[in-house]
C-alpha positions as CSV (number, residue, x, y, z in Angstrom):
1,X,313.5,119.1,-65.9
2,X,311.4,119.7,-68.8
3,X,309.6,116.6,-71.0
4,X,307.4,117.2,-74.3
5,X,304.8,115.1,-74.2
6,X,301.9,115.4,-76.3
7,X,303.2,118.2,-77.7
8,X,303.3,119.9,-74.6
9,X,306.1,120.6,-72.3
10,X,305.5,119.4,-69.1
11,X,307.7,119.7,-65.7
12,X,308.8,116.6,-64.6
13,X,310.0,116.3,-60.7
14,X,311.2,113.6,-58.6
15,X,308.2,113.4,-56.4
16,X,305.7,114.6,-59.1
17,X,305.2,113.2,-63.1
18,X,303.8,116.7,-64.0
19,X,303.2,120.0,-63.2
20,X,299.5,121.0,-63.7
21,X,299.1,123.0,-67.1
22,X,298.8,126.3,-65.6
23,X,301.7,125.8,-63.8
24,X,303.9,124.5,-66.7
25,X,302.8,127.2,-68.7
26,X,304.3,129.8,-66.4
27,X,307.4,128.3,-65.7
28,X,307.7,127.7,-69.7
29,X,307.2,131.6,-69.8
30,X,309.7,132.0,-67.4
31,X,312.8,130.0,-69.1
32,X,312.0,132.2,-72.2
């Protein structure tokens, strides 16, 4: 699940709020 906050998307999980930034950056890429 994917939430824009800040005007960044972040990756939102049931056991974490967000992905670090690297991390959502590369999944981001990845759903491209």
């Amino acid at each position: 699940m994917y939430e824009k906050r800040d005007g960044k998307w972040l990756i939102i999980n049931h056991h974490s709020s967000a992905m670090p930034e690297v991390d959502t950056r590369a999944a981001v890429a990845k759903a491209k």
